[in-house]
Every structure is written in C-alpha cells, then in structure tokens.
C-alpha positions in Angstrom: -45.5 -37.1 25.0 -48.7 -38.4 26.1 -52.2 -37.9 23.4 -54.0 -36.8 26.5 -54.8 -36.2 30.1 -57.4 -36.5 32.5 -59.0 -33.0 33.0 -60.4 -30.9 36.1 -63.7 -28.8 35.4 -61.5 -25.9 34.6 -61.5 -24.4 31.2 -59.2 -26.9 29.2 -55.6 -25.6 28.6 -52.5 -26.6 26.5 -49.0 -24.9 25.7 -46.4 -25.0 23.3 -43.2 -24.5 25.1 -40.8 -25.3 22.3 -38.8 -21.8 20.6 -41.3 -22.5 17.2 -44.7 -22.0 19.6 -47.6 -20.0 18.5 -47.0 -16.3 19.5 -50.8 -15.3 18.8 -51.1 -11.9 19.2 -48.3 -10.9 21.7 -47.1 -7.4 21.2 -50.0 -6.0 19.4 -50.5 -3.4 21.9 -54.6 -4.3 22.4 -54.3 -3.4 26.1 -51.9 -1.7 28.7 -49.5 -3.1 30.7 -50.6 -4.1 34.5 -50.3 -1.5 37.2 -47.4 -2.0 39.2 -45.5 -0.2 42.0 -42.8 -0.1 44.0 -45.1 -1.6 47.0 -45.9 -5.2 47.0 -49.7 -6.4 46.8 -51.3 -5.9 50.7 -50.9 -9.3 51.2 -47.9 -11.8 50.4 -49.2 -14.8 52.1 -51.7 -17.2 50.5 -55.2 -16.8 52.8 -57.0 -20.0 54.4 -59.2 -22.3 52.5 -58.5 -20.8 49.0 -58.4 -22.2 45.5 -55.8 -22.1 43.3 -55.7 -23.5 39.4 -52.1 -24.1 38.2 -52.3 -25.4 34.8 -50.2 -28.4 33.5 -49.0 -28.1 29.8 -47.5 -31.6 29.1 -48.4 -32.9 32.7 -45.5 -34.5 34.3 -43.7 -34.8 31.4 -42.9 -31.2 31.3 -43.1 -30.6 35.6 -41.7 -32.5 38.4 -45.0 -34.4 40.2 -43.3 -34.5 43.5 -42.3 -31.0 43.3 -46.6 -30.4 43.0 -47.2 -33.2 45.4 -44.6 -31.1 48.0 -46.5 -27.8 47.7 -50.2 -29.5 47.9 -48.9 -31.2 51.2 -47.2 -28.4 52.9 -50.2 -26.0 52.1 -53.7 -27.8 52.6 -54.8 -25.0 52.9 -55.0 -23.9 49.6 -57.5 -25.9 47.4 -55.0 -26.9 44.6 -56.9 -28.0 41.5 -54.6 -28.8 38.9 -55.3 -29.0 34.9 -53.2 -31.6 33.2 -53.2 -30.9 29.3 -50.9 -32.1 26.1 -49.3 -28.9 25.1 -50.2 -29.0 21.4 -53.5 -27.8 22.2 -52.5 -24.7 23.8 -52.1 -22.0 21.1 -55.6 -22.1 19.7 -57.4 -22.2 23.1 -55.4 -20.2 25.8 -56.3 -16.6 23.8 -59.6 -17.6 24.1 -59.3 -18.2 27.8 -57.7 -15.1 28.8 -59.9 -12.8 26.9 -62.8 -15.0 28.9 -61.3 -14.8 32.2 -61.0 -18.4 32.8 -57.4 -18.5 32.7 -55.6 -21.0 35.6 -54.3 -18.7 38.3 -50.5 -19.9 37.2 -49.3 -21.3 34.5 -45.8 -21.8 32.3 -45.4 -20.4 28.4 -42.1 -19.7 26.6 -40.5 -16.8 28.1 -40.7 -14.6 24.7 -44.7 -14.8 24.8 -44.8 -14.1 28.7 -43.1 -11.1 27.6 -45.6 -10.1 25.5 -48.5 -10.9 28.1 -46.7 -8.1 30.0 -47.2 -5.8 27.9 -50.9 -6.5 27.1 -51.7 -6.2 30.4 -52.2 -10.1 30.9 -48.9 -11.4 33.3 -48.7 -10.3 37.0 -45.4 -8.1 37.5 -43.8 -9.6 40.1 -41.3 -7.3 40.5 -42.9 -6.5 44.3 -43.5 -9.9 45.4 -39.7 -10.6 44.5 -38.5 -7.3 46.3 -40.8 -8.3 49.5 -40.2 -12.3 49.3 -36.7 -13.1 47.4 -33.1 -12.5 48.6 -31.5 -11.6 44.8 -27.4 -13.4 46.6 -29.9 -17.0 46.5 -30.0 -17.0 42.9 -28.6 -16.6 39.6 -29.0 -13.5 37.0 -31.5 -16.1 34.8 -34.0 -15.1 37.4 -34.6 -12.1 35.7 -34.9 -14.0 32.4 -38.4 -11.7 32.1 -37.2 -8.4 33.2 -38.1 -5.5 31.1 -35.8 -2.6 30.3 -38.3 -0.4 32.7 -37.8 -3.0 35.8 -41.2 -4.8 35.6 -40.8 -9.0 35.8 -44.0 -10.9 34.3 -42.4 -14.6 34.9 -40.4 -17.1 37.0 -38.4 -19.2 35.1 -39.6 -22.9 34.8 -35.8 -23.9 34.7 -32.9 -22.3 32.3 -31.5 -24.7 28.9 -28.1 -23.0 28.1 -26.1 -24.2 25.4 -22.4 -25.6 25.6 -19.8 -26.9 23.2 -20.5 -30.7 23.0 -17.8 -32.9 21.4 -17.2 -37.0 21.0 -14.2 -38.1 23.1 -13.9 -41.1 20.9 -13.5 -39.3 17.2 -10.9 -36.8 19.3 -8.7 -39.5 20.5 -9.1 -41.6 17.1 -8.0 -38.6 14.9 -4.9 -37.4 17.8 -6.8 -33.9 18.0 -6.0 -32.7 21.3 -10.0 -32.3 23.3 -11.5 -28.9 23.5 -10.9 -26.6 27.0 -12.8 -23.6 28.5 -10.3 -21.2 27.0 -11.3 -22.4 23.5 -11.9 -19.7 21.1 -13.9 -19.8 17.9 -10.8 -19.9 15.8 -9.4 -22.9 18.0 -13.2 -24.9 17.4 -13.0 -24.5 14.0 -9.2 -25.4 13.2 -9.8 -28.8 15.1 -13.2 -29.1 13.5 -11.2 -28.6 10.0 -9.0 -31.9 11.2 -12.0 -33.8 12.5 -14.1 -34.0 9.2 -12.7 -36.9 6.9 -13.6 -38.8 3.6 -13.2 -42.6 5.6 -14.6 -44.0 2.5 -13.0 -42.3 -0.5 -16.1 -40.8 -2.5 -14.8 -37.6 -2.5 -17.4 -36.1 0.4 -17.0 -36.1 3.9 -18.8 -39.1 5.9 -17.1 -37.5 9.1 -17.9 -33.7 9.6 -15.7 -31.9 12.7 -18.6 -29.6 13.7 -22.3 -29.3 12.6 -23.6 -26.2 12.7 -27.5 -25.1 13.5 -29.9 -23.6 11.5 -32.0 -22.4 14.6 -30.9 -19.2 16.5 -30.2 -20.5 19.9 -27.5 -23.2 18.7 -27.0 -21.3 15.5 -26.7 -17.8 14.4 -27.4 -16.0 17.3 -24.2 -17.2 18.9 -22.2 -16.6 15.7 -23.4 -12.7 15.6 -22.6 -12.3 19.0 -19.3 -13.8 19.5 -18.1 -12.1 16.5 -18.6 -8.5 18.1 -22.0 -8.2 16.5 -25.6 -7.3 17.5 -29.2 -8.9 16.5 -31.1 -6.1 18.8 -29.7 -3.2 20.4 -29.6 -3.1 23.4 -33.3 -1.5 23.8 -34.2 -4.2 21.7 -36.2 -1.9 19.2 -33.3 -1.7 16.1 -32.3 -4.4 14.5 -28.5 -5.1 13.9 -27.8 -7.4 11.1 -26.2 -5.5 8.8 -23.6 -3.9 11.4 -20.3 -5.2 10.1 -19.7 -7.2 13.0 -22.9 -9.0 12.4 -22.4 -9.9 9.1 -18.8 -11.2 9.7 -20.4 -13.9 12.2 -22.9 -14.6 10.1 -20.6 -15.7 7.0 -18.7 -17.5 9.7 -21.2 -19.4 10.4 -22.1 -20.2 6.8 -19.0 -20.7 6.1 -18.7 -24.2 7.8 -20.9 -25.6 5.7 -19.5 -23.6 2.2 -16.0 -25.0 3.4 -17.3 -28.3 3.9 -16.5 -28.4 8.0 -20.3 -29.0 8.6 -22.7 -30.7 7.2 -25.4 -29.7 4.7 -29.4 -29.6 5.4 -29.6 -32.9 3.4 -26.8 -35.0 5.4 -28.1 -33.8 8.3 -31.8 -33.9 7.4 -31.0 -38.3 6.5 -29.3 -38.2 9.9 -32.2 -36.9 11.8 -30.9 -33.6 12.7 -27.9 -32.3 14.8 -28.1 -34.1 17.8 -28.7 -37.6 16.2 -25.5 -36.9 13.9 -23.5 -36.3 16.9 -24.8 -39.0 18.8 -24.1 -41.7 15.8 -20.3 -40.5 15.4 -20.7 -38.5 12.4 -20.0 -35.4 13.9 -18.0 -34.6 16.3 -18.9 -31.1 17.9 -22.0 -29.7 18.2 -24.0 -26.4 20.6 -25.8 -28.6 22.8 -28.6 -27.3 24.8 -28.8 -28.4 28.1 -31.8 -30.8 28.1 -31.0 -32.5 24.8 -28.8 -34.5 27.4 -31.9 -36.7 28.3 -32.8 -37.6 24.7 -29.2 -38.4 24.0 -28.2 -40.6 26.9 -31.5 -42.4 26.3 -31.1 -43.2 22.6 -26.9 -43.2 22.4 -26.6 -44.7 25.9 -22.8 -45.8 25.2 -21.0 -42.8 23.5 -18.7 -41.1 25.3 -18.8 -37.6 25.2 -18.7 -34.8 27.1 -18.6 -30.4 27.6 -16.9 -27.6 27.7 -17.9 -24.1 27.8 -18.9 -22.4 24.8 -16.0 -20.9 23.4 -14.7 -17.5 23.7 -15.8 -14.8 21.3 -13.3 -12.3 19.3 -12.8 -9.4 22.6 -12.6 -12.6 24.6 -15.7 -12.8 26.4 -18.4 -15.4 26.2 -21.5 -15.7 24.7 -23.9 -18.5 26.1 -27.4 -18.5 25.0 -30.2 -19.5 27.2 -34.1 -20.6 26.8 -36.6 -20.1 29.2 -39.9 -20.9 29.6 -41.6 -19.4 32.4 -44.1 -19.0 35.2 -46.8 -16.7 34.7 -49.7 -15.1 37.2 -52.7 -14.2 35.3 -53.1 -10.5 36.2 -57.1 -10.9 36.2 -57.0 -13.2 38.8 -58.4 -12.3 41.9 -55.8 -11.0 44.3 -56.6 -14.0 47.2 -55.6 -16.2 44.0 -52.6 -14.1 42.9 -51.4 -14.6 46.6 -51.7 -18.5 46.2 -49.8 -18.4 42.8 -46.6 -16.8 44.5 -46.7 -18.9 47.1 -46.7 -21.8 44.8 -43.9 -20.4 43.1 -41.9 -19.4 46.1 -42.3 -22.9 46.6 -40.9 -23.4 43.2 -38.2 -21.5 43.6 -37.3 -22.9 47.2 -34.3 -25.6 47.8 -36.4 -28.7 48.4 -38.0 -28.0 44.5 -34.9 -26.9 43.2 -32.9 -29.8 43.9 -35.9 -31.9 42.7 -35.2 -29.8 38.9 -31.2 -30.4 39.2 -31.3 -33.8 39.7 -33.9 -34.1 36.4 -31.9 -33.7 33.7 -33.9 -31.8 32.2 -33.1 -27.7 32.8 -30.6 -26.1 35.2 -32.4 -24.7 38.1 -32.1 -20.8 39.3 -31.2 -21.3 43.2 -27.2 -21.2 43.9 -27.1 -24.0 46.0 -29.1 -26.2 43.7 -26.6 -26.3 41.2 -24.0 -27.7 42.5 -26.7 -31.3 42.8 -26.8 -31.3 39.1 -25.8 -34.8 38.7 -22.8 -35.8 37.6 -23.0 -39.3 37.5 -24.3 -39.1 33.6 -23.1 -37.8 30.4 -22.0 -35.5 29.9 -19.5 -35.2 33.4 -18.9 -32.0 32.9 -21.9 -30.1 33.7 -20.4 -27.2 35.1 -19.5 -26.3 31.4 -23.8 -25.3 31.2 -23.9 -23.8 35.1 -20.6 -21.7 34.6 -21.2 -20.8 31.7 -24.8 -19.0 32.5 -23.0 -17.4 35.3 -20.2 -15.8 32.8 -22.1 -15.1 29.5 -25.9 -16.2 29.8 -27.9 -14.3 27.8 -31.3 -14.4 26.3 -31.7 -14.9 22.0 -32.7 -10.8 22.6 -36.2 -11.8 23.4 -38.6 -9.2 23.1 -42.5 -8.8 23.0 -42.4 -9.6 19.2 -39.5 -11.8 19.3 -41.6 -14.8 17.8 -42.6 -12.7 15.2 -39.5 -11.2 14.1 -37.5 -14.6 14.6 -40.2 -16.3 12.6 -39.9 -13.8 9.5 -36.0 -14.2 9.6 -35.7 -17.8 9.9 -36.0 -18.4 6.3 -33.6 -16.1 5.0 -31.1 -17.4 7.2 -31.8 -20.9 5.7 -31.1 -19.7 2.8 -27.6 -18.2 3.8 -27.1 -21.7 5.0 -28.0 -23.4 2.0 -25.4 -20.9 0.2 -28.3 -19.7 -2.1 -27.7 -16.0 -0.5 -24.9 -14.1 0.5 -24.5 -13.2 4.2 -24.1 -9.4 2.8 -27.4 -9.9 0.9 -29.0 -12.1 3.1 -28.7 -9.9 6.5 -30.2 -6.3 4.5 -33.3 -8.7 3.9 -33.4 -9.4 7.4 -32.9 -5.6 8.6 -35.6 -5.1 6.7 -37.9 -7.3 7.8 -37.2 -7.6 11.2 -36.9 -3.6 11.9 -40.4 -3.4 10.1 -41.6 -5.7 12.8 -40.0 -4.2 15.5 -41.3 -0.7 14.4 -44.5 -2.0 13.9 -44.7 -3.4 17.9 -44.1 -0.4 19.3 
C-alpha cells in the first residue's frame, strides 16, 4: 500500500476496509435513521455544472482508475474532485468529518459499519434510487449485501470476496487422494484432509497438514456453525445462537482439526505466515480461500498449481458460502444536487463497462450477471466459477449487523481459545452467548 497520496482541498479522509476496521461508534443509537419512502428523491439525474467529492481510501490500490477516469469523461458535467487517502488514517478522522459535515459526497467503508451509518442517520437509503434506476434480473442477490430487515439499503457493494474450498493439485496427486468436487461434503473434506497430513520426516509431528483451518470468522467458524445446522444470529439478528446445539457441534468440529492433528496449530501456522502462505508453500493442502487472496498468491507462489471447488455441502445438504463486502455509501447530509451526482456515479459503478473492468481485476467478484462470466480464467485458480456459483447458491453475509464489529470483536478471543484447545466448545460458546447477546441487547 502506498504511505501517502496527493490530496484535494477537501477535508482529508482515510478507511480501513479490512473485517478488523475501527467500528467507532456504529450502533449507538445517537441519531435516527434517514427518512426514506417508497418515492424516489424528485430528481434521479445528476444537474449541470455540479460538484461531486468521491473519496479514495487506498487510491487505486483499492479502486479501478479507469473505472473513475470512465465516469469523469462521460459526465463533464459534474465537477468530480476526488480525495486520494491511505486507509489507515480513516478511523480516527472520518467521525470527525461527518459530525462536521465535510464528509465526501460518496465514499466506500466495510459493509458492517455502513450498516450502522444507517441507523444513525448518516448513509443515504437507496432503496428509491434502486427501485426508480435498477432492474433487480441484472444482478446478483449480493446487491442487497446492505439491506435491512425493514427494506431500507444504505450501500452499493464495492465488489463481493466469497470464500471457496482451495486445495493443491500437486500434494493430491502425490498422496493418490482422489481431488475435491462440488458435491463434497464436510465429512468427505475432512476424511481426505485426514490422508493428506503426513510426518515426511519422522519427528513424530506432522510437516504436511491436509487442511488448515482459520481462526477468523469468514474462513473460520462462521462457516463451521452454519454448515453444521447451527446459528450465530437469528435471523433478526438481535439473539445470539452459540449455544444452540447445532452451534456448538460445528464449533468443536472445527476445533477438532487442530485437537486431531488435521490442521495446524497457531504456532506452525504463525512460523509459516499464516493460512494462505502455508498453502501456498505445500504445507497444506486445503484451505477457505477468499476470493481476492488470489492476487497475493499468484504474485508470491507464481508456479503452484492449485485450484477450487465450491465450498462443501453442509449436514441438510445445502451450502454455506460466506461473503465480505465493503460498500458504497451516500452521505445523507449531503445536499440533494450532490446526492444525485453520487448515484449517478454509482450507477455508473454498477453499469457493464465498470463491471467488467472489476471482473477482470482479480480482486472481487462484481454484482452485474453478465460481468461474471469475464472473470478471467486464464489465472489460478481456473476454476472460478467455484466463488461466482457459489454466491449464487449459498452467499451469505458473517450475520452482519449494526454492532457486528463489536460483537465479533468481543468473541474473537474466546474463540482463539477454543482453538488453542484451552476451552471447551461447550464452555467456550456460553461465554460467547454471553457476551455477544449483552452487546446485541445493548444496540438496540
């Protein structure tokens, strides 16, 4: 990422789009949400000679520049000033700018705290422009990644990072384990994850592990839970779920890779360089890969061969696939002229000539139907209708809520602990309950 950025006179901005960003003080309730109707704004279509201040959190690092250089040239009319900032300066500034009303016009934040600028009364519900503007057949259900449970929208997704079943071709064919399909189930992962991990050098420990497991939600537990017939949230996303039954028997699945020695510990993997580095030096040889660790991976393991499958198939036989999004947000204090800009810049976005610019990036699967079948195929891994199917059968958010941060955040460390084996899943989800109901209740 680059240290910095040249700035416009615009208040400076910066964001943390990563699933560990500062949440500041979503969900707190300080203000009401944003009027909203059934009716779209009077007017859809940006006016003449406006301005319009889209802020840039990591630059072009993060966004494509030629899908901004394609919306400044096919609307001079609108006076686009954009603000170029490194993200890691956004959480202690961009509270600062909203309460001041200096906030760009448009901007993109992790989909979890656009939720909670709905409910404060900060994010645009753009429930109305998509109704007047949007036919729903043109796109995929990840549209709605910021869709409340009362119909109100307060983002656009930036681009959707599922998660599929990545596995090394090589360590398959070496250890005559027959490759993973589509109609995989957990059971059928872990038996050929039991013959994938090996001692090659006779010390007593594995050196070769089958499958490592995650300690984060989207690649780890959250997928566990689920596929096992269990709950985190409800499905109002106000009571927690841990200690259903269910729940607990994915979590001790999940921990159970690593107590039975299938995956490895925090310490192999932590000497490694984490989950994806392990996998892409041959010492694992199945891994939940997110979608846009496929850039990192080609760049730094350019010759292993590896490819995906869907993720596999949970107990009733359905699939679970979890998602991230980071989203789009209109700053609901902006002026309405500027509001009108902002949606045209993300109709723009959203249109066929941007999204085919995201699908052929690398770097998140695009929400436009006919932009996904451009994802390219020409680099690892092949298969990448394992992530784009897989969305369209079982994509589902990590149950992201106005306090999800917060709750996620206060769980996290128990869950380590469940995967360090120094508690019990029994024990370890009624601490969870606790604390993550007492949060929920709490952000109300």
């Amino acid at each position: 990422m680059k240290s910095g950025f040249k700035l416009s006179l615009v208040s400076l901005l910066a964001i943390s789009l990563t699933a560990c960003g500062n949440n500041g003080d979503d969900g707190n309730g300080n203000s009401s949400s944003p009027s909203s109707s059934d009716q779209p704004p009077a007017s859809s279509a940006a006016p003449k000679e406006m301005k319009l201040t889209i802020g840039l959190p990591g630059a072009y690092d993060v966004t494509k520049k030629e899908i901004i250089d394609g919306f400044i040239a096919k609307f001079p009319n609108i006076k686009t000033e954009i603000v170029e900032v490194p993200w890691a300066d956004f959480a202690t500034k961009i509270t600062a700018e909203i309460a001041g009303g200096t906030a760009p016009d448009v901007w993109v934040q992790e989909n979890a705290i656009v939720l909670g600028y709905g409910i404060r009364g900060v994010a645009e519900d753009l429930a109305p422009y998509i109704k007047k503007d949007l036919n729903d057949a043109d796109y995929i259900s990840g549209l709605y990644a910021s869709k409340t449970p009362d119909g109100k929208v307060y983002g656009i997704p930036h681009g959707i990072n599922p998660v599929a079943l990545a596995y090394n071709k090589k360590m398959f064919a070496d250890a005559g384990v027959t490759p993973p399909t589509d109609d995989w189930t957990y059971a059928d992962m872990i038996e050929a994850a039991k013959k994938l991990t090996k001692d090659t050098n006779g010390d007593g420990k594995p050196d070769q592990y089958g499958f490592a497991i995650s300690q984060g939600i989207t690649q780890g537990w959250y997928p566990w839970t689920r596929s096992y017939g269990g709950q985190v949230l409800d499905d109002t996303k106000t009571k927690a779920m841990f200690t259903d039954p269910k729940s607990i028997e994915g979590i001790q699945a999940w921990s159970n890779l690593v107590k039975d020695g299938i995956s490895p510990d925090a310490d192999f993997l932590k000497v490694a360089g984490g989950d994806w580095k392990a996998f892409g030096a041959g010492k694992v040889a199945m891994y939940f890969m997110q979608y846009s660790n496929q850039t990192i991976i080609n760049k730094e393991f350019a010759d292993l061969d590896y490819d995906t499958v869907m993720m596999p198939k949970s107990m009733d036989g359905k699939r679970i696939v979890p998602i991230v999004t980071n989203s789009w947000v209109i700053f609901s204090k902006a002026k309405q002229a500027s509001k009108d800009a902002a949606w045209e810049f993300l109709k723009y976005y959203l249109s066929a000539e941007s999204q085919m610019v995201l699908a052929k990036s690398g770097t998140s699967i695009p929400v436009q139907k006919n932009a996904i079948t451009e994802l390219d195929v020409n680099t690892n891994p092949k298969n990448k209708k394992a992530f784009s199917d897989g969305i369209a059968e079982g994509g589902v958010t990590t149950d992201e809520n106005p306090s999800w941060q917060e709750w996620r955040l206060a769980a996290q460390p128990i869950f380590a602990d469940i995967y360090g084996q120094k508690l019990s899943p029994e024990e370890g989800a009624k601490q969870i309950q606790q604390k993550v109901q007492d949060i929920l209740d709490q952000n109300r």
